[in-house]
C-alpha positions in Angstrom: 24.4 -16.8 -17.0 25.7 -14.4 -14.3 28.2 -16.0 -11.9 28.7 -14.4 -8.7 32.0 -13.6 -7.8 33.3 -12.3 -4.9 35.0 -9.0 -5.5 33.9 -6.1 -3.4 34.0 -2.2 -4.9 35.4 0.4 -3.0 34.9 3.0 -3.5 31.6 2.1 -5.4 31.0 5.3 -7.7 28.2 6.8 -10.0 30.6 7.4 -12.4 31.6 4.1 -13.7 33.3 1.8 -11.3 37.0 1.3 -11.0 37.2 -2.2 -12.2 39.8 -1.8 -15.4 38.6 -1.8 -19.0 36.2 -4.9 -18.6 34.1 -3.5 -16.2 30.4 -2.5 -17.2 28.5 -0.5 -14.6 24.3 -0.8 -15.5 21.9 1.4 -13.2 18.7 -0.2 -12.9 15.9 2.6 -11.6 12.6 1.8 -9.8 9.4 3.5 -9.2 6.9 1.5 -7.2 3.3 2.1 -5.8 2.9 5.1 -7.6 -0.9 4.8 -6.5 -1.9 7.5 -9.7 0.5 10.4 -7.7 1.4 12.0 -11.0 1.0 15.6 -10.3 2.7 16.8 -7.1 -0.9 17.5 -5.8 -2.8 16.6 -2.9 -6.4 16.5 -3.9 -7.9 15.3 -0.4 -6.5 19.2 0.9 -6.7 20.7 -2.8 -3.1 22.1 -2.2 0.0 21.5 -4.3 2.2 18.7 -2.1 5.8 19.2 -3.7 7.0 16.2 -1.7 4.9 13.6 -3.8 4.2 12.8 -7.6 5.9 11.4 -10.5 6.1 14.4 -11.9 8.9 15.7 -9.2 10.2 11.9 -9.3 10.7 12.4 -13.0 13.6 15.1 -12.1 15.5 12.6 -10.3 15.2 9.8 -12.9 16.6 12.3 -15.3 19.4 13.1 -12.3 20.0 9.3 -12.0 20.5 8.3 -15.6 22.6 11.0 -15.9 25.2 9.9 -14.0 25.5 6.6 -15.6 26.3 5.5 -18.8 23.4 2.1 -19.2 20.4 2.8 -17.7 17.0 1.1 -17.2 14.0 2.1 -15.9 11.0 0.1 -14.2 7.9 0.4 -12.1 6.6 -2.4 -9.8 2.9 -2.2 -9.9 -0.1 -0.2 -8.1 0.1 2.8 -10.4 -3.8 2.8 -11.5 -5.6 3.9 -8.2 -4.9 5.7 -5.5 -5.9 9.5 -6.0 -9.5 10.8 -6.8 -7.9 11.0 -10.7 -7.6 7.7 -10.7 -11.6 7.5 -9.6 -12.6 10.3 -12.3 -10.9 8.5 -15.2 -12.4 4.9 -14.1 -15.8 6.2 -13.6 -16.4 9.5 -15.0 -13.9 9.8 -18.2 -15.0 5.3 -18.9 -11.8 5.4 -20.9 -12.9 3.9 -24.2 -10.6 1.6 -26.8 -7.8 4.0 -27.8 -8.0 6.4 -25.0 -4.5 7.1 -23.7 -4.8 6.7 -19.0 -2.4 9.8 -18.0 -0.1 7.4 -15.8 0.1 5.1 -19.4 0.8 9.0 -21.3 3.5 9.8 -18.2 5.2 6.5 -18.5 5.4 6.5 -22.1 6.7 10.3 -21.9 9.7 9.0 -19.3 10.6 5.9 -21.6 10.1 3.0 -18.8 11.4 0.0 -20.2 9.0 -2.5 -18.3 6.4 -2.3 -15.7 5.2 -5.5 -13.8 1.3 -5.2 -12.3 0.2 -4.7 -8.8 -2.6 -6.0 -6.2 -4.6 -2.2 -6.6 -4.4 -2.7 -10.8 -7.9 -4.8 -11.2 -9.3 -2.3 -8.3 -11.5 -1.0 -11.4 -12.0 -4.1 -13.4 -10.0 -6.3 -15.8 -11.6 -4.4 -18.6 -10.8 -1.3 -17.9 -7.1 -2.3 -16.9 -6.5 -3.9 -20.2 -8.1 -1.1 -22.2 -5.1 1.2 -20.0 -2.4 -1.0 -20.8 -3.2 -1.1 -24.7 -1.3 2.1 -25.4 1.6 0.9 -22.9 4.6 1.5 -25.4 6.6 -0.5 -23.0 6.3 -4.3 -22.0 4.1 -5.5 -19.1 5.2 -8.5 -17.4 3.4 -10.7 -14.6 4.1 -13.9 -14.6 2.0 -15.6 -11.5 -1.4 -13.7 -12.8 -3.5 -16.1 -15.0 -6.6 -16.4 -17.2 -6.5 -20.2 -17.0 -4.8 -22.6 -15.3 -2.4 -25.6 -17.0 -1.2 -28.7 -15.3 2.2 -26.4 -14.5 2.9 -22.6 -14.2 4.4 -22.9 -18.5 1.2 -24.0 -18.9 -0.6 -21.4 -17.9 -2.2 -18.6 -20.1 -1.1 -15.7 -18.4 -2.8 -12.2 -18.1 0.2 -10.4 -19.9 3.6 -12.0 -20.6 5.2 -13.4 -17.7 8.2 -12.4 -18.8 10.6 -10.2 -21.0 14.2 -10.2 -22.8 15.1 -6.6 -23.4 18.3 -6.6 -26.1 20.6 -3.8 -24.6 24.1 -2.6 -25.6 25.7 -1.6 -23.0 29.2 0.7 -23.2 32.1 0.5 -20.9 34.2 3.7 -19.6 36.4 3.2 -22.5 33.4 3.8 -25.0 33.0 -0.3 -26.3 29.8 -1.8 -26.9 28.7 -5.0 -24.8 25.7 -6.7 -26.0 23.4 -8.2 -23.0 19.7 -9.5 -23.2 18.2 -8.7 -19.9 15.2 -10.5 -18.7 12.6 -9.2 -16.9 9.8 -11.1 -15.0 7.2 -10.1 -13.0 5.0 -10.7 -9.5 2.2 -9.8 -8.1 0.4 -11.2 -4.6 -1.5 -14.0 -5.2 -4.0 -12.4 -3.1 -5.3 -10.2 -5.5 -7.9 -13.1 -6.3 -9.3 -12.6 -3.1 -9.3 -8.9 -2.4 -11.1 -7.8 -5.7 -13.0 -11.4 -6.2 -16.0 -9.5 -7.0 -14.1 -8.2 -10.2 -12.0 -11.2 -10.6 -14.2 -14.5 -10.1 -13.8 -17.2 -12.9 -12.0 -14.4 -14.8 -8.3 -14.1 -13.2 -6.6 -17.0 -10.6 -2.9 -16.8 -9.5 -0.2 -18.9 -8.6 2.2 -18.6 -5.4 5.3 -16.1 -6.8 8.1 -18.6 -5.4 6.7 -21.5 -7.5 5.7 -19.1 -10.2 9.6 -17.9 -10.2 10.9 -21.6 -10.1 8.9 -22.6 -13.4 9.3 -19.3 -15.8 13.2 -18.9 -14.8 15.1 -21.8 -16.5 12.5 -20.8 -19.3 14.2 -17.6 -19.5 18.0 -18.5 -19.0 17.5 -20.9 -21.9 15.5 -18.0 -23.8 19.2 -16.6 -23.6 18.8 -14.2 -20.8 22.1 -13.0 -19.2 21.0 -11.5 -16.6 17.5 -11.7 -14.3 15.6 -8.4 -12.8 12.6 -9.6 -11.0 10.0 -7.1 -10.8 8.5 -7.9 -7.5 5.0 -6.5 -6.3 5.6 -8.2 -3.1 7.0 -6.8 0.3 10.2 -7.7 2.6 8.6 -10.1 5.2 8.9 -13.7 6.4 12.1 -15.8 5.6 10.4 -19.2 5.1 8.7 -19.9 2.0 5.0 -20.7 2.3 2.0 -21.7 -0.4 0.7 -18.0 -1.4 2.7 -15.8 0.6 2.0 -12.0 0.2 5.3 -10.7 0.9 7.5 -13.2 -0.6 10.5 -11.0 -1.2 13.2 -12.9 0.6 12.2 -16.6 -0.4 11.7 -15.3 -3.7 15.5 -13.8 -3.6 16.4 -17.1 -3.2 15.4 -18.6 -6.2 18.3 -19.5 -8.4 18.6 -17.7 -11.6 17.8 -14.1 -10.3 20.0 -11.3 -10.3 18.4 -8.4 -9.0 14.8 -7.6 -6.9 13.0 -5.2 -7.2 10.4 -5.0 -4.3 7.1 -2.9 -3.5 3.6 -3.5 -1.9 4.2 -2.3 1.4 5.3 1.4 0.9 8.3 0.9 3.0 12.1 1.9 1.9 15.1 -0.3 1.5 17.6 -0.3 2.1 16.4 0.9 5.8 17.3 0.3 9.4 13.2 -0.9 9.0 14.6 -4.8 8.0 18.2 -5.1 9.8 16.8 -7.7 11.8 15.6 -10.2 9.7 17.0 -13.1 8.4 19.0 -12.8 5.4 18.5 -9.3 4.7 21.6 -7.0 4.7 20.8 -3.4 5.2 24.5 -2.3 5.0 24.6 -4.0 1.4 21.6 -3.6 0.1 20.9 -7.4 -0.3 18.3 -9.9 0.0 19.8 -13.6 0.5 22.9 -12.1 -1.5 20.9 -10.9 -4.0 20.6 -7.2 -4.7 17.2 -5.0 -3.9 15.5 -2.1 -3.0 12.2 -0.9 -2.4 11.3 2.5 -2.9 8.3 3.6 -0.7 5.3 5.2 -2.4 3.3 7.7 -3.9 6.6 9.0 -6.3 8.2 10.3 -2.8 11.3 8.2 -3.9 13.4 6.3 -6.8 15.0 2.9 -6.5 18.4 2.3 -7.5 20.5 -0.7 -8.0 24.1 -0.4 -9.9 25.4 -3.5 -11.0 29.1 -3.7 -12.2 29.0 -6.2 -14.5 31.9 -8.2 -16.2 31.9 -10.6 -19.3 34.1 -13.4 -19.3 34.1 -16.0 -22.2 30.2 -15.2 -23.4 29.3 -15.4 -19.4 27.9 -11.9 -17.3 29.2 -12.1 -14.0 28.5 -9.8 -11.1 31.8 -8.1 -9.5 29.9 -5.8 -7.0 26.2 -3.7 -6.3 25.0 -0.9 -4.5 21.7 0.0 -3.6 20.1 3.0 -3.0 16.3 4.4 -1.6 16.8 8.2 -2.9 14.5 10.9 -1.7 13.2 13.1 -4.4 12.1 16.0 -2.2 13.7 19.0 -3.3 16.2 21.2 -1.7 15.4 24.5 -0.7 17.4 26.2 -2.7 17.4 24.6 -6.0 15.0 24.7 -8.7 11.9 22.0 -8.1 9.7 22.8 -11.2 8.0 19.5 -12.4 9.1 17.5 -15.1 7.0 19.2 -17.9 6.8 15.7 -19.9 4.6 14.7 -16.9 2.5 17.3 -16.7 2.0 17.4 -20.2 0.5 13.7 -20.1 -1.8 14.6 -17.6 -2.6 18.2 -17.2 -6.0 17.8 -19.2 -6.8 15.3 -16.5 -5.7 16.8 -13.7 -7.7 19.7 -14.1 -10.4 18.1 -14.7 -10.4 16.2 -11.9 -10.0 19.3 -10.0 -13.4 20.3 -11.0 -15.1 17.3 -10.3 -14.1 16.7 -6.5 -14.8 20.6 -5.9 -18.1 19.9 -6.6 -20.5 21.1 -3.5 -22.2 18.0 -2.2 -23.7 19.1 1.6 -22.3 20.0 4.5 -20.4 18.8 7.3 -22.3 19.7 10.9 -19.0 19.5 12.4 -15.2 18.9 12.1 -14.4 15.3 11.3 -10.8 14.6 11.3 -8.5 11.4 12.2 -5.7 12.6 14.4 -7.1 10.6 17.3 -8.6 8.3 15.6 -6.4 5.5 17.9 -7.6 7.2 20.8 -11.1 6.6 20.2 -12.1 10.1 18.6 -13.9 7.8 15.4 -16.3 10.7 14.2 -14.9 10.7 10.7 -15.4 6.8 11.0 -18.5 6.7 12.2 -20.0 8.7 9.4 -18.8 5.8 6.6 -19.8 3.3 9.3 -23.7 4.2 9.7 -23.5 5.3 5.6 -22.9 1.4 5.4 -25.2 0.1 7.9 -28.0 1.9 6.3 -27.4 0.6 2.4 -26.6 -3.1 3.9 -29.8 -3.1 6.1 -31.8 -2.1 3.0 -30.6 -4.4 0.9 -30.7 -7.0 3.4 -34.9 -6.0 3.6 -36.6 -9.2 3.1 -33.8 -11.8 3.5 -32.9 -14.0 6.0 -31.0 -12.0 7.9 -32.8 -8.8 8.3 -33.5 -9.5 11.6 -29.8 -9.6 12.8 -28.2 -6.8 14.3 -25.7 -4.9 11.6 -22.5 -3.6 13.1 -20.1 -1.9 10.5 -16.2 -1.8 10.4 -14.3 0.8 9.6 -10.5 1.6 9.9 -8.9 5.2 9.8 -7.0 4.6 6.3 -5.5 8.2 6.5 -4.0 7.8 10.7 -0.2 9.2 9.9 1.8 6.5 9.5 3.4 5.8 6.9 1.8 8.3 5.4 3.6 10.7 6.7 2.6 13.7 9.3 0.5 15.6 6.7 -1.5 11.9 5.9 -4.4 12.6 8.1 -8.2 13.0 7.0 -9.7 16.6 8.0 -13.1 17.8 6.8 -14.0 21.1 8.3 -17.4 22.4 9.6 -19.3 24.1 6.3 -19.5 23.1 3.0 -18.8 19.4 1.6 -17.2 18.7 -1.8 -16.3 15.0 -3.2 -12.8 15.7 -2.2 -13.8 15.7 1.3 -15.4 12.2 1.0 -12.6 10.7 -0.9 -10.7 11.7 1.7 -13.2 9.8 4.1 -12.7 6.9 2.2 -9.9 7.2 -0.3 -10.0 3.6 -1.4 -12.8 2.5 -4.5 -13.5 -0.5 -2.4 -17.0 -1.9 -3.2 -19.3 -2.9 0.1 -19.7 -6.0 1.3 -21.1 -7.3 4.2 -20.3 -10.9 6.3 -22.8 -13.1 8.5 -20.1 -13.7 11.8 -20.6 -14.9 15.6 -19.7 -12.9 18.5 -17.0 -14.4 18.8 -15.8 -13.5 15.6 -16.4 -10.5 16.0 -14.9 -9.9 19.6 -11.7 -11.9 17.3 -12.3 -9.0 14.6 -11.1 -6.4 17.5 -8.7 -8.6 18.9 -7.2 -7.9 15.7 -7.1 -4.6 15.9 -5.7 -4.2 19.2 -2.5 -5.1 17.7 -2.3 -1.8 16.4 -1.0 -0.8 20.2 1.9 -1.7 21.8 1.7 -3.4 25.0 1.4 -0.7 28.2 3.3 -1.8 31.2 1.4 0.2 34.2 3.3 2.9 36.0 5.5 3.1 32.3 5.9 6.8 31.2 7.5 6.7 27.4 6.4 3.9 25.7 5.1 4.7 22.0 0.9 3.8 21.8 1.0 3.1 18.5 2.5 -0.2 17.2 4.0 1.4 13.8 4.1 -2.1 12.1 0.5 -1.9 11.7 -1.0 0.6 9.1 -4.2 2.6 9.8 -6.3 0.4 7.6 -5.5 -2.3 9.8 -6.9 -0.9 12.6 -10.4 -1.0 12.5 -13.8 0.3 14.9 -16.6 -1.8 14.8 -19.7 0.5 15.0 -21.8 1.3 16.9 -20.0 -1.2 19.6 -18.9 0.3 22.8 -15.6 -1.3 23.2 -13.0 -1.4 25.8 -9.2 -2.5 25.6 -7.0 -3.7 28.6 -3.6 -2.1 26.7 -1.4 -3.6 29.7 -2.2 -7.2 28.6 -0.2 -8.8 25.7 -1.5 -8.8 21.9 -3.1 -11.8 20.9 -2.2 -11.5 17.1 1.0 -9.9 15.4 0.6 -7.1 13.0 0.0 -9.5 10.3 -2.7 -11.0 11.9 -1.3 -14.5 13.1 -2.2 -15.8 16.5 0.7 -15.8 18.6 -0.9 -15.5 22.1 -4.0 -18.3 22.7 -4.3 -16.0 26.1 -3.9 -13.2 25.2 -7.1 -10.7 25.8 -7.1 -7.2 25.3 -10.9 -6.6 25.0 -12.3 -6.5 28.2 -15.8 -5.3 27.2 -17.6 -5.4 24.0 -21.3 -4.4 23.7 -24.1 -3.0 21.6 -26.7 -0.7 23.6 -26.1 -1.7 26.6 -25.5 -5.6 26.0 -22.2 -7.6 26.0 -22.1 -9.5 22.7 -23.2 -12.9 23.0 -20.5 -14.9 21.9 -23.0 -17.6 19.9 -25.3 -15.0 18.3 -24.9 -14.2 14.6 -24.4 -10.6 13.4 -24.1 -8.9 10.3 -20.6 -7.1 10.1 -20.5 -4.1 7.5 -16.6 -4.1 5.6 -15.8 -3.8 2.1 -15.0 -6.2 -0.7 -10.8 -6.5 -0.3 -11.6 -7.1 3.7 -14.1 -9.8 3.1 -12.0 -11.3 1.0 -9.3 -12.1 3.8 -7.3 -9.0 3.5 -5.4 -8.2 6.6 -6.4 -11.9 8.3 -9.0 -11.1 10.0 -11.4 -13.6 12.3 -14.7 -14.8 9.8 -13.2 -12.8 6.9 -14.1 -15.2 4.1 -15.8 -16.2 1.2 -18.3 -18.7 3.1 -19.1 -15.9 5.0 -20.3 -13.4 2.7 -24.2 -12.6 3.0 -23.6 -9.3 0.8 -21.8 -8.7 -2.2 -22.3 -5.8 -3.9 -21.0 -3.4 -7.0 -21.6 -0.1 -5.3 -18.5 1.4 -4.2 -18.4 2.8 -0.7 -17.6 6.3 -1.5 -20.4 6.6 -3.8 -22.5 5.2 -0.5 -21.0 7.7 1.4 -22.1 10.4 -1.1 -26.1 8.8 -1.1 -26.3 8.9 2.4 -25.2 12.5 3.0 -28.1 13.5 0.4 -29.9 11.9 2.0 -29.1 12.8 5.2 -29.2 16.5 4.5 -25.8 16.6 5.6 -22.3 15.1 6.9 -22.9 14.3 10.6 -21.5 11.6 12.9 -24.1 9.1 15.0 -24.0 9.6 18.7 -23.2 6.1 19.7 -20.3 3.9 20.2 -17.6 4.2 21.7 -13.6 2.7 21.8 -12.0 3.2 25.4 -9.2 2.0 27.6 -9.4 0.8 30.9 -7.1 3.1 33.3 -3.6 2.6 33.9 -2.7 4.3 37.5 0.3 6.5 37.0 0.9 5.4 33.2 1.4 7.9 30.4 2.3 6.6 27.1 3.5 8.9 24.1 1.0 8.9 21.0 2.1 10.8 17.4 0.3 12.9 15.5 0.0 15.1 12.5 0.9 18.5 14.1 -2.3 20.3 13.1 -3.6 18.5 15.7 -3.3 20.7 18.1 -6.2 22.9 16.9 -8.0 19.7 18.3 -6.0 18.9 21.8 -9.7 19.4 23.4 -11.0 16.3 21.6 -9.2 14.3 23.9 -8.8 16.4 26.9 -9.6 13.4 28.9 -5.8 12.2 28.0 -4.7 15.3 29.7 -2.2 15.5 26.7 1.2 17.5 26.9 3.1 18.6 24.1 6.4 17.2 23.7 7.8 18.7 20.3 8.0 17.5 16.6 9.7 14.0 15.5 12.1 14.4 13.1 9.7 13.4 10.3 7.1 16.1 11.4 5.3 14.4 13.6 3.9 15.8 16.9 4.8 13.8 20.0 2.0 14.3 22.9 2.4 12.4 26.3 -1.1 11.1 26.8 -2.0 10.4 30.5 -3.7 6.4 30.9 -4.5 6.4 34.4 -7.9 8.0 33.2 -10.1 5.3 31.4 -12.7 3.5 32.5 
């Protein structure tokens, strides 16, 4: 059992703290939402991306165990899908019994000691993530994801072990040998139930992580674990425990018994000036509720680090200071950057395979569809996934009892900047189509799904949304459009609606979707052909399977309100319809507006190829006002224009 003392390290050092002879420094290293970024490739622009990809990430693992003596080395879930390799191998490889994934053949190659599982794992099936994790030569850990259900988390059979004890010898500066068995548990957001329940029902349930953490613990300490590392698939958010929280990382910190958290799930860095504000989160230390964390963004762009100096006292590990670190693995300019070649290695046979396969020609786009105003109501590139979905949901809807309701379809701009950084923007250029330019449409493998909602549900639905923009205050010059706290695929258009926002009013929800303003409107107009909805009317709403299930809390998105659940994956709807279609071209109709704001300008962000496209939105009267220092064009959009 670790006891906490209070002794602070300064200076803290890479080299093996100056605490005398007792002092035993361990490194624990974290990768985390890998999303399948392997190779440092961008397949949506079919361009190397040297920024991204565990194979550059791989470099400063190697960098980071070298400059301490004990290392080891984790990663926090959502590593299967994310990248049109992760699609080829799930669907076009069907990796059979004894086929080696290329993240598994990467992992194995950098000698992880654990992983833990994330929500986007089961994205492709239980089956096919179990047949992945067979040739894992490394332990997977999850202890809230379960198969069936006993009368208290021990009880439970879970998915994989809920836990580890890794034996480790550790060495001091002076070159002796401590002995410490390290346990190693694992989260994931009970949630995932929900958002894949079309690949989950009566085959996986979860429990809350908190409660999950409570049970398993003691288990461990009395297992003989010295120490605790939670491998947490769960992001820095609210400071009260609640029953099936999704981002449970400072409650969870709380639990007695663990030493160290490692975070993930929302792609965001800590320690960052991001979290200074909440509740008993430290930036300056690196701590959560005392306890040590970090959370190291996505996509292989950085590495986690937490350094623990450890003492033993007696038989007891105690805990004389900790550092942690969010380190950038993009290259400097003038040093060498050339991938780890055990990485590409592992996946090079895949990787150029799946090169092949998204270059294959599958039409061709009429015009430019892109997403760099995709918040300021240019929705082309939405619009085309939005009437690809109508059109499969009102076929297979032929016959039923509700093919006489009107089908709307919801769609959010999942590649809008962001957090994914200035170059994270979809762009399909007028000419030729291949897959890669519908996966980068729709980059998720969600499967469709379609929900039998009100009016007022769905004038809720964009009420939702609206909480993508911060609050306008007329005759205000500088005030940033975008509220950043709420990713693009939270931010959805409902077509072919013609909808109208009052941005000077307050947001009804937060941008986690609770309620927090009763009178709060921001949609001042909502209507279909001509015709405000009518708030008691039924309508079919067009979304995809992890929506329906409740993901990002929005109004009627349920179980009890599914009318259409279906295998078919969107993108593979996408690709039927522009077949069928002859082409990729956007429906004329719909429309997302503001209503004008005399003498307001507000300052909107951008990818900076954007202004090949400044005529798009000429109505804005849009001004150029430089690059952000993470690349990101600034343009000071006039208001006093809208309707």
């Amino acid at each position: 059992m670790i006891e906490r003392g209070n002794a602070l390290l300064n200076p803290l050092t890479f080299s093996g703290f100056t605490a005398g002879q007792r002092g035993v420094h361990l490194r624990i290293i974290e990768t985390t939402d890998l999303h399948l970024h392997l190779m440092p490739y961008d397949y949506y622009a079919d361009r190397p991306a040297k920024g991204v990809g565990l194979a550059n990430a791989a470099r400063m693992i190697e960098t980071a165990r070298g400059e301490a003596r004990n290392t080891v080395l984790f990663d926090n879930g959502d590593f299967l899908q994310g990248t049109p390799m992760g699609d080829y191998v799930a669907h076009e490889t069907q990796l059979a019994e004894g086929d080696l994934h290329p993240v598994i053949g990467a992992m194995n190659a950098l000698r992880y000691d654990a992983i833990t599982l994330g929500n986007h794992e089961f994205n492709y099936g239980i089956d096919f993530l179990m047949t992945t994790l067979a040739r894992a030569e490394f332990p997977i850990v999850s202890s809230n994801l379960i198969t069936r259900k006993g009368a208290s988390p021990r009880e439970d059979q879970t998915l994989v072990r809920p836990y580890v004890l890794l034996d480790r010898v550790l060495q001091d500066e002076n070159g002796f040998d401590h002995p410490i068995r390290i346990g190693i548990i694992g989260f994931a957001p009970p949630q995932v139930t929900m958002w894949d329940s079309q690949n989950l029902a009566g085959r996986l349930d979860a429990r809350d992580i908190v409660d999950s953490a409570r049970a398993w613990i003691p288990e461990m300490r009395e297992a003989g674990a010295d120490i605790v590392v939670a491998l947490a698939h769960t992001g820095i958010g609210a400071a009260r425990h609640s029953d099936g929280m999704e981002n449970a990382a400072i409650p969870l910190a709380r639990s007695e018994g663990i030493d160290a958290i490692l975070t993930g799930h929302s792609h965001l860095l800590f320690p960052s000036p991001v979290f200074d504000k909440l509740p008993d989160v430290d930036v300056a230390t690196g701590t959560i509720a005392g306890k040590p964390a970090v959370m190291a963004g996505c996509w292989g762009a950085h590495i986690g680090l937490i350094d623990l100096l450890l003492t033993r006292d007696g038989g007891t590990w105690r805990v004389l200071g900790t550092r942690s670190e969010a380190r950038a693995v993009t290259p400097d300019s003038d040093a060498p950057h050339d991938p780890d070649p055990r990485v590409t290695e592992a996946v090079s046979s895949h990787h150029e395979r799946t090169l092949t396969a998204i270059r294959r020609p599958v039409g061709e786009a009429k015009e430019t569809l892109h997403s760099y105003f995709s918040h300021l109501g240019v929705t082309a590139s939405l619009r085309v996934v939005a009437e690809a979905q109508r059109r499969y949901v009102s076929e297979r809807l032929s016959g039923t009892l509700h093919e006489s309701l009107p089908i709307l379809s919801a769609v959010a701009p999942y590649k809008s900047g962001g957090r994914g950084g200035p170059q994270g923007y979809t762009m399909v250029p007028k000419g030729p189509v291949a897959l890669r330019h519908l996966a980068d449409l729709y980059p998720f493998p969600n499967a469709i799904a379609a929900l039998r909602l009100t009016g007022a549900q769905v004038i809720e639905w964009l009420e939702r949304s609206a909480a993508a923009f911060n609050r306008i205050r007329p005759g205000s010059q500088e005030t940033p459009l975008r509220n950043n706290d709420v990713p693009g695929y939270n931010f959805e258009v409902i077509h072919p609606l013609d909808v109208v926002y009052d941005l000077s009013q307050p947001a009804r929800y937060d941008p986690a979707g609770a309620l927090i303003d009763p009178e709060a409107r921001r949609v001042v107009q909502a209507s279909l052909d001509g015709a405000a909805l009518d708030p008691e009317a039924h309508y079919i709403l067009c979304t995809n399977s992890y929506r329906a299930g409740g993901a990002g809390a929005f109004s009627g998105a349920e179980t009890a309100n599914i009318v259409l659940s279906d295998a078919r994956v969107t993108r593979d709807i996408l690709c039927d319809h522009v077949s069928a279609q002859g082409g990729l071209s956007a429906e004329r109709r719909g429309s997302l507006l503001f209503t004008a704001l005399e003498d307001t300008s507000a300052i909107f962000e951008t990818g900076p190829e954007a202004r090949h496209f400044l005529t798009d939105i000429e109505t804005f009267r849009p001004v150029e006002r430089g690059l952000t220092r993470g690349g990101f064009l600034r343009l000071k959009v006039d208001l006093s224009g809208g309707v």
